[in-house]
N, C-alpha and C positions, 0 to 999 in steps of 0.2 A: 826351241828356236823362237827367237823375237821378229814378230811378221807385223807389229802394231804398223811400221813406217812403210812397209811393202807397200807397193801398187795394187790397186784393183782390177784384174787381170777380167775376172767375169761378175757383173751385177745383173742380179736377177730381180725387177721390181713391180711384184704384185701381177705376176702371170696366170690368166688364166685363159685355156682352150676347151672350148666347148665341141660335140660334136652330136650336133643337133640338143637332146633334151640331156645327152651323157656329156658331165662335165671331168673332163680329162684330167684336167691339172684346175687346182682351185685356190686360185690368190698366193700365190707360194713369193715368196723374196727370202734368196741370201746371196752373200758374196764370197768369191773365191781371190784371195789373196796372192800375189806373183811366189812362185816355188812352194805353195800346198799341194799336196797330195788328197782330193779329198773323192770320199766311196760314197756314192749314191745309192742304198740300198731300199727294197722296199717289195711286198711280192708280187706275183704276177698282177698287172691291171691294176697298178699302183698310180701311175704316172710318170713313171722315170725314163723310158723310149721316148714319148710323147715332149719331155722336156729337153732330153737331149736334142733331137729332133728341130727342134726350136731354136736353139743355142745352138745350132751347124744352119740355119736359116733353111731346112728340109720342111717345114713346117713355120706357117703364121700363127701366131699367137690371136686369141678373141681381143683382148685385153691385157694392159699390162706392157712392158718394156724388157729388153734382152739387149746389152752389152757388152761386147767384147775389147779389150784391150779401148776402154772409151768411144768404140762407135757400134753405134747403134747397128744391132743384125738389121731391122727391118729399115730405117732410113737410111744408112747408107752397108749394105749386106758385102760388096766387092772389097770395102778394105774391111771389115770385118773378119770376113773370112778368110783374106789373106794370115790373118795371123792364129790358124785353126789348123789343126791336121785331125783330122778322124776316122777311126778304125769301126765301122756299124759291124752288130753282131755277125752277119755273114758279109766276109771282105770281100769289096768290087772287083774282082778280078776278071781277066780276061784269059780263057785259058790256054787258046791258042797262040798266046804270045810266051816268049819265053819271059823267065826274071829279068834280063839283061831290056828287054824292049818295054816291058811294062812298065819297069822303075824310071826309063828313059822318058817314056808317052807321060809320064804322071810329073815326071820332071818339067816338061813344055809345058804340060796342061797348067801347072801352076805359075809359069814366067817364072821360075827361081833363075836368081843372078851369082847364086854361088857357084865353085869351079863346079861343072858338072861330075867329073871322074873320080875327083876326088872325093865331092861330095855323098855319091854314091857307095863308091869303096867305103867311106869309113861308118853309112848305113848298116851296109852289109856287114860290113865287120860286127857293129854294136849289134846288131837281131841274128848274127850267125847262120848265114845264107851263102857267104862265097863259093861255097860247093856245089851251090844248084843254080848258081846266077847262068849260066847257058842253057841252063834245062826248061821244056816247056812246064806252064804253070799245071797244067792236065794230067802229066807223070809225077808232081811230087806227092806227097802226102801231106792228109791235113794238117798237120799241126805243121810243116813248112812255111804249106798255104796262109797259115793262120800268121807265123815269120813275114812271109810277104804284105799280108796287109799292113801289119805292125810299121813295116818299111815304107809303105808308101805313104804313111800318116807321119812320119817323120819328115820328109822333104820338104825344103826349106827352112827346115829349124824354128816350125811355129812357135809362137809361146803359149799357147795352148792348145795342151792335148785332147783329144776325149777316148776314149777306149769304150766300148760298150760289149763286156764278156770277152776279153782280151785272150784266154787260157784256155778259152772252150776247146778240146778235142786235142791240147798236147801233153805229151807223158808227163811223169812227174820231173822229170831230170828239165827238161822243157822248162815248165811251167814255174822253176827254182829261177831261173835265167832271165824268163818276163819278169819276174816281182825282182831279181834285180835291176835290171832295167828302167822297171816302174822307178824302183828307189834313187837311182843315177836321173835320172830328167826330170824328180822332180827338183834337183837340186838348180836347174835351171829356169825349168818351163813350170805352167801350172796344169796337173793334171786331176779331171776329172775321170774316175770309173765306176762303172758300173757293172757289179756281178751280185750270181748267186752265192760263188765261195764266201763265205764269213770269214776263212781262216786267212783269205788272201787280204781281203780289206784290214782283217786287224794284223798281219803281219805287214800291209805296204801303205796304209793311209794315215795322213797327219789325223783327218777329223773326217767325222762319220753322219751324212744326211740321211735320214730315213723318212722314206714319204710314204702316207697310204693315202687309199681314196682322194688323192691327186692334194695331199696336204702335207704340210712338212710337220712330223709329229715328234723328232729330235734331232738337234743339231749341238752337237759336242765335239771335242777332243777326245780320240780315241781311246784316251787313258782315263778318261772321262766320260763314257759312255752311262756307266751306268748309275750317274744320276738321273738318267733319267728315264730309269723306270720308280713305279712306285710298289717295292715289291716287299714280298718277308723275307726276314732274315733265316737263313739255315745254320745252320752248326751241327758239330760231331762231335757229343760228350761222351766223357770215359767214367762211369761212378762203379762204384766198389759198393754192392747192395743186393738183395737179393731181385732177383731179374724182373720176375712179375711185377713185384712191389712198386719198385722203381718205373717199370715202364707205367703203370696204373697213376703215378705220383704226374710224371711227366703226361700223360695225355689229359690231367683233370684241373693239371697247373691254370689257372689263367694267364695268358698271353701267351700260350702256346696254340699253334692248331693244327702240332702233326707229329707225332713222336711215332719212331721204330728202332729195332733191336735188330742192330748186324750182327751178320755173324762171324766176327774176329772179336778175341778178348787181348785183354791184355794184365796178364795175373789173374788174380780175382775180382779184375774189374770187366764189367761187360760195354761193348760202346753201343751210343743211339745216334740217331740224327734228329736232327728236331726242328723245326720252322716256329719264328715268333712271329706275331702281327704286326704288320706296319705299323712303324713309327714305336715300337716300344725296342727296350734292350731289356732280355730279360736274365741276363748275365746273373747281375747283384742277386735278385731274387731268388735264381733258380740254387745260388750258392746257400744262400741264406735258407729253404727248403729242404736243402739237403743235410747241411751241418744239424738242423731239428731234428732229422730222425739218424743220427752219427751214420750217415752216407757217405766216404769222403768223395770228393770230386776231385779229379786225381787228372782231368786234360780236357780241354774246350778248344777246338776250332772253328773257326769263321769260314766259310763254303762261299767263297766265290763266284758270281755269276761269267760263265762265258757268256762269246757275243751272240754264239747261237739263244741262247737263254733271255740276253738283253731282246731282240729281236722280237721274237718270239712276245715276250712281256710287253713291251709298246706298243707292239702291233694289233696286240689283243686291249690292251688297254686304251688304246686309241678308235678302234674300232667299238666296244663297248661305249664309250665320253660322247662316240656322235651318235648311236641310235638312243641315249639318252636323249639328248639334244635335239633329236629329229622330234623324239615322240611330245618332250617339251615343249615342239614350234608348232606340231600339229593339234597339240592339246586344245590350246586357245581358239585357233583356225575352227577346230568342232564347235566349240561352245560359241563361237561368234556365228558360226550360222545354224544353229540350232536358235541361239536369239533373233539375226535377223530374220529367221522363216516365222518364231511364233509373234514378233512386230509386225510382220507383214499377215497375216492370219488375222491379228489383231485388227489392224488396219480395216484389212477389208470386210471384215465383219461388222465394226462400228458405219462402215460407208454405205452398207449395205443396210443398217437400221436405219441411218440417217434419211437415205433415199425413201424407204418403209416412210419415214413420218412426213417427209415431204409430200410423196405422193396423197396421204390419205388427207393433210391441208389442203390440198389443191382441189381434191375432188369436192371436200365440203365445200367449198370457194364456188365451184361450178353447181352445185345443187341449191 
């Protein structure tokens, strides 16, 4: 889809939330384009609550700016949020009201000017609720409950959604129904989600934020995700050779750093898996290896990372790049005051002979 000319539905510029000496979220900006679909992911005590949070004006920001459809959450938050519906991971519900008076109460709350009944009905209809709209919210079940929030994040037909664990606690037949959903509004609205499911974001997101320790450590296109890890490559080779030999060949190979022997053959061929190091291909080579001791190489596959894996690899590789980094800033910090303490040492030791030679002038002076 071509979004270069869209609107910028949510800009997020150099946000950061501190709370007290723990900093929440740390300098983060990006932008979300009118009809993206984009997944917030990152793990627990990452920052992505805390952001969200922010971006529905639930939370001030330390520093930093949040826009919505061009106004500013924090300078002007009442039309901001007019054009926000959001679903927090447990939905505000009231329980002793039915569906029919809740959606109603959420209706005023908001001043919407669409036909009310209509508007309603064709809610219900999209989240699949007409069946319990009489029913108190206290007798349905979660994953209804979880219908109803969805519902009342819809009213008014904001242009931006947020969804924060949208699927939590409905069945699978359910939770088919939200992700399409998800995939119908965003052909309208811009929705932001955030979940645990990996399989939901890569089956319902245009593009994929990943934050940790409150920093944005990838931002891609879903289909694009994994450039950005920096990982080894895997494959599944098939050689026709005697089994030992060959796995010995493969783990002593340079540019390999992980060879193993499955166990499915195929003929008189045995297959491995094998990971090369970053940044090399070691295709050419490992061919050219093999044909020297007549091995034929008879099938190579490329092993694709899922997104659990992408995940997983940033996350770790992200988290590794900043206690580099920390121990890098703390390094100098030691060595400047182990200097400044032996200058000051210095100091007052020279001040303290000095005084020594003054004193013993003075008293010859008085003798």
């Amino acid at each position: 889809m071509e979004r270069k000319l869209l609107k910028t539905m949510i800009k997020i510029d150099h946000l950061v939330k501190n709370y007290g000496s723990n900093c929440a979220v740390d300098d983060i900006s990006f932008e979300v384009k009118k009809g993206e679909i984009v997944g917030l992911l990152g793990p627990n005590g990452a920052g992505k609550s805390t952001t969200m949070n922010i971006l529905t004006g639930y939370l001030s920001a330390t520093s930093g700016s949040v826009s919505i459809a061009g106004f500013d959450v924090l300078d002007n938050p009442m039309e901001a949020k007019k054009h926000i519906g959001y679903l927090p991971e447990q939905p505000p519900l009231y329980l002793d009201m039915t569906v029919e008076e809740y959606l109603i109460f959420n209706y005023n709350l908001k001043n919407c000017k669409l036909d009310r009944d209509n508007h309603l009905e064709e809610i219900c209809e999209v989240v699949k609720i007409k069946d319990v709209y009489k029913r108190l919210i206290k007798n349905l079940s979660k994953g209804y409950r979880q219908r109803v929030g969805i519902a009342q994040a819809l009213i008014g037909s904001p242009e931006v959604i947020i969804f924060d664990e949208p699927t939590v606690g409905l069945d699978p037949k359910q939770i088919i129904e939200v992700r399409n959903l998800l995939r119908n509004l965003g052909k309208e609205h811009t929705v932001i989600l955030s979940t645990h499911i990996l399989q939901e974001v890569q089956a319902v997101c245009d593009r994929i934020v990943i934050i940790n320790k409150g920093r944005i450590v990838a931002d891609e296109l879903t289909e694009n995700i994994t450039r950005a890890v920096n990982q080894n490559r895997r494959f599944t080779v098939k050689i026709c050779g005697p089994q030992a030999e060959v796995l010995s060949l493969l783990r002593q190979k340079p540019g390999i750093v992980y060879a193993e022997v499955l166990a499915q053959r195929d003929g008189d061929a045995y297959c491995y898996n094998i990971e090369s190091e970053v940044g090399i291909d070691i295709r050419k080579s490992l061919f050219y290896s093999l044909a020297e001791k007549n091995w034929p190489l008879i099938g190579i596959e490329a092993l694709g990372m899922n997104l659990e894996d992408v995940f997983i690899a940033i996350v770790d590789q992200s988290t590794a790049s900043r206690a580099r980094y920390t121990r890098k800033e703390q390094s100098p910090s030691r060595e400047r005051s182990a200097e400044t303490e032996f200058a000051k040492n210095a100091t007052e030791s020279a001040a303290k002979k000095r005084g020594s030679d003054y004193s013993t002038l003075f008293d010859d002076d008085e003798s």
